[in-house]
N, C-alpha and C positions, 0 to 999 in steps of 0.2 A: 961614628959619623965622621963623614971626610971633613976638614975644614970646619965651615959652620954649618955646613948640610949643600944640598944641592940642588939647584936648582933646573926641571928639565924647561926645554924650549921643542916649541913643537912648531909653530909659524914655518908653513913651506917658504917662502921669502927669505928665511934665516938657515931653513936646513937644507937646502938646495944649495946654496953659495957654502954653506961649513960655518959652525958656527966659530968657529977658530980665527976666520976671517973676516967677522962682524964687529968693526971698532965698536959699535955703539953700544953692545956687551961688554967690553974693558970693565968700566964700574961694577959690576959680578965681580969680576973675576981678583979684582983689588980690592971689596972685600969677604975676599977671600972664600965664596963659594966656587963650588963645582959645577960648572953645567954637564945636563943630560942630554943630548939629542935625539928628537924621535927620527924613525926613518927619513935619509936625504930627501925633501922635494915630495913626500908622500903626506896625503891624511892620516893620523895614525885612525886604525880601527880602536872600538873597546878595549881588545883581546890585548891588544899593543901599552895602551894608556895604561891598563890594571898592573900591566908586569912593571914599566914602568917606574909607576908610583908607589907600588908594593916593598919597597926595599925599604920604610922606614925612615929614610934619611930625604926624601924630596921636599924641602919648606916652601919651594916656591914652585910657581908654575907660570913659563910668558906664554899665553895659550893663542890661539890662531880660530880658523874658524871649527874647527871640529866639535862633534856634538860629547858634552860633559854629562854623564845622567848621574845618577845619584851611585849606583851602583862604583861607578868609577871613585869619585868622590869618598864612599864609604871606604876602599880600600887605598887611601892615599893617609895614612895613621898620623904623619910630621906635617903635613900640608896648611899653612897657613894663611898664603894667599894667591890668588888667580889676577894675574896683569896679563888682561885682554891688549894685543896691539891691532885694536878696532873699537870700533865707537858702540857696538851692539852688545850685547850680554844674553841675549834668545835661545843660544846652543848653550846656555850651561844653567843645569837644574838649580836655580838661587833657592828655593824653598829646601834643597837638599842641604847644599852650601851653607845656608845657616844654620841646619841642624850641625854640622857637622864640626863649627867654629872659622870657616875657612871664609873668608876677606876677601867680596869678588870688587875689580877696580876695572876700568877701561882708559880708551885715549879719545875722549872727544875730542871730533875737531884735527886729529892729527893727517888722517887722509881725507879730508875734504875735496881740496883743490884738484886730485885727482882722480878722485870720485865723479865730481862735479864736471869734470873737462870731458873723460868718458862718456857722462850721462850727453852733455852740446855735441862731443864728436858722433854719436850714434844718432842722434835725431837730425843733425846733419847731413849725416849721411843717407837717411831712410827719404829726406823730403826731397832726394837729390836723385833716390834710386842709387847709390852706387853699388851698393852690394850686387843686384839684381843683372844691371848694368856688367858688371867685373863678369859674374857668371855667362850671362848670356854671351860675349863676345869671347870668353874662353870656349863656348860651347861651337861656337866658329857660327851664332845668329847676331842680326845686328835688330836691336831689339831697343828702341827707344822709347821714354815716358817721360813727358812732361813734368815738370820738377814744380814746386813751389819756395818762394823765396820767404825769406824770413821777416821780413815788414807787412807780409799779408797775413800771415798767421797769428792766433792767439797762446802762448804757450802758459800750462795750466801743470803749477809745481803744487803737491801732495806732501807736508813737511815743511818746516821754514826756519833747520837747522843749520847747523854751518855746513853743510851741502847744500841745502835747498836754496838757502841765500844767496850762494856761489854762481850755483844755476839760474837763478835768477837775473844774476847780474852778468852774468857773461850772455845770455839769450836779450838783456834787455840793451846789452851794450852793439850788438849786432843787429837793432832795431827792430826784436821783437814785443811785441805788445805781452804783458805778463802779469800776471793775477798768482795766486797761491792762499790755499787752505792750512790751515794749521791752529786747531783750539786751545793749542797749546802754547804757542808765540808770545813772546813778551820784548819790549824795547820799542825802540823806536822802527817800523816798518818802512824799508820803503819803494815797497813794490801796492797793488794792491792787494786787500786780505779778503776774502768771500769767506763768509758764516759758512753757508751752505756748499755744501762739498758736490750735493746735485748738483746745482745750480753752477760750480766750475768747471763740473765734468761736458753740460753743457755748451761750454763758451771752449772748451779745449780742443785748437786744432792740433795739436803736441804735449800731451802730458806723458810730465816726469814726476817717477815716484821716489819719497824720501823719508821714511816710514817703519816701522818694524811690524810686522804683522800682527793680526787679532786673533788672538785663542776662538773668535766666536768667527772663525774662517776668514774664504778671500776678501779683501775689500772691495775689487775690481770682480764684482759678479754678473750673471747676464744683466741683470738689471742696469747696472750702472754701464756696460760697457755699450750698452742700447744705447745711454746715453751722450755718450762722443759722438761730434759730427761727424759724417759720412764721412771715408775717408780719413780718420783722424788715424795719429801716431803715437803709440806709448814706449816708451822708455824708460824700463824697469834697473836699473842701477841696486835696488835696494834689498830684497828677500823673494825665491819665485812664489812662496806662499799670498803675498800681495793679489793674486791675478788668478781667474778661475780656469783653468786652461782649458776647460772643454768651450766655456763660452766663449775666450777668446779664438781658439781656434776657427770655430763656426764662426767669429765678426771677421776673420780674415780668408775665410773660404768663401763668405760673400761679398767682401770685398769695403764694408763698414769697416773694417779698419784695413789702413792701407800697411802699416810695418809694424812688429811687434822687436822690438830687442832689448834683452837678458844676459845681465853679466853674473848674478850671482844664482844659485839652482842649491833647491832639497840636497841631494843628492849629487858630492863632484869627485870625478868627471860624473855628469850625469847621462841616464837612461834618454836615448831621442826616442820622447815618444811623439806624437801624433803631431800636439804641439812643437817644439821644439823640431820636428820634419821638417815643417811646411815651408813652403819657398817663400814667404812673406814675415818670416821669422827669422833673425838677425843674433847669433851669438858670438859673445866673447868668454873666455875661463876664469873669469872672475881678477880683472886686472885691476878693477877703480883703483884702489888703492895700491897699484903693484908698479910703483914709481918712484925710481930710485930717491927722491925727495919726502914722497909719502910712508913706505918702506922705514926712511933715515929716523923721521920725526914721531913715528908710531912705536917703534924701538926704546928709543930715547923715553919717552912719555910711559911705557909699561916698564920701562928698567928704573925707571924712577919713582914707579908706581909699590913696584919690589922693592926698594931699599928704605923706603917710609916705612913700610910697616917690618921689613926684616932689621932693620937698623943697618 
């Protein structure tokens, strides 16, 4: 075993620049493991992960968002712990991970702020038409719609994490009226909180999601997306699982909702299907957190995450 063993880094954010050139892995490298690099700037696939970790000598892993199944897992033999530099844990099978002894950690909180600005810049942009706008006058139409400002609208956050708080507070600091569901919240609140998650989705001229998905499907199903007002905006920041894409498709082909935008997707680069077509559908490639301050602190926070339990 090299060193004290090695540790690979898969995070496209780390392997895209080298990770050679990532100060905030220094402490790796001073004590004295080896980093592995999965392909520059790619997802690794399974195929990729198994060879990988197959070598015996991998103890650690700073994982990124790609999906972990058990199978991978099982064939990582030294692997002792998995430092996510993301706040979710949903792409790695934890009931495997336990069987397996391997020690999963994250970075709460570490990309928030840029999670959170994303999620304000894209509902901004949707209540403004810019995208819409951008297209049509590149298409040589001059094609205008009446915008809505943000003191008229009700904005309606799903989550009341350090994203959701964020968004919160930056929608509430731009003079939008803001409510938020979360049965899970604790502390001191201080937006207002609704029980009833119906009863939010009702009063939401602009809901933003902040959420991990439910094994028991979308959250945002025909049912619920019936229930936005005419017209409303959703602003998905968080998993595409969240959101039923045939019903929302149909709320946007009739015109019940006016913008859909999705930074993160099943599948990336993902398949444009139906959803993800339609001209009322707004993406970015999954940037929340791909800010050079967000990127610094999420690093920092899973390589610290690695040397607690590696010593």
């Amino acid at each position: 075993m090299r060193g004290r063993g090695r540790i690979l880094i898969t995070p496209r954010s780390l392997t895209s620049a080298g990770v050679d050139t990532v100060a905030e892995l220094e402490p790796l490298r001073r004590a004295q493991f080896e980093l592995v690099a999965a392909p520059a700037g790619e997802v690794p696939d399974p195929a990729e992960l198994t060879s990988l970790l197959s070598t015996g000598e991998v103890v650690g892993w700073l994982a990124g968002v790609e999906r972990i199944s058990a199978d991978v897992l099982e064939s990582a033999s030294s692997l002792r712990i998995i430092a996510r530099n993301g706040v979710g844990a949903d792409s790695i099978d934890l009931e495997a991970a336990k069987r397996c002894g391997i020690e999963v950690r994250t970075a709460p909180g570490a990309n928030a702020q840029g999670v959170a600005e994303l999620a304000v810049a894209h509902g901004l942009s949707l209540l403004r038409s810019i995208p819409q706008g951008n297209s049509a006058l590149r298409d040589g139409r001059w094609d205008r719609s009446k915008g809505r400002e943000i003191g008229d609208i009700c904005v309606g956050i799903v989550g009341y994490g350090a994203i959701g708080r964020r968004v919160a507070d930056l929608f509430t600091a731009l003079g939008a009226s803001v409510a938020f569901h979360d049965p899970f919240a604790t502390g001191l609140f201080q937006h207002e909180s609704v029980s009833d998650l119906d009863l939010l989705l009702s009063r939401s001229d602009l809901l933003s999601l902040h959420v991990p998905p439910s094994p028991d499907g979308p959250m945002l199903d025909a049912k619920r997306v019936g229930l936005l007002p005419k017209g409303a905006i959703v602003v998905n920041t968080a998993r595409a699982a969240l959101v039923d894409p045939i019903a929302m498709h149909r709320a946007l082909d009739s015109g019940a909702i006016s913008g859909y935008a999705i930074d993160a997707f099943d599948q990336e680069p993902p398949e444009l299907d139906a959803l993800l077509s339609h001209p009322r559908t707004v993406m970015t490639p999954h940037v929340g957190g791909f800010t050079d301050s967000s990127v610094r602190r999420a690093t920092e926070a899973a390589v610290a995450q690695l040397l607690d339990v590696l010593g």
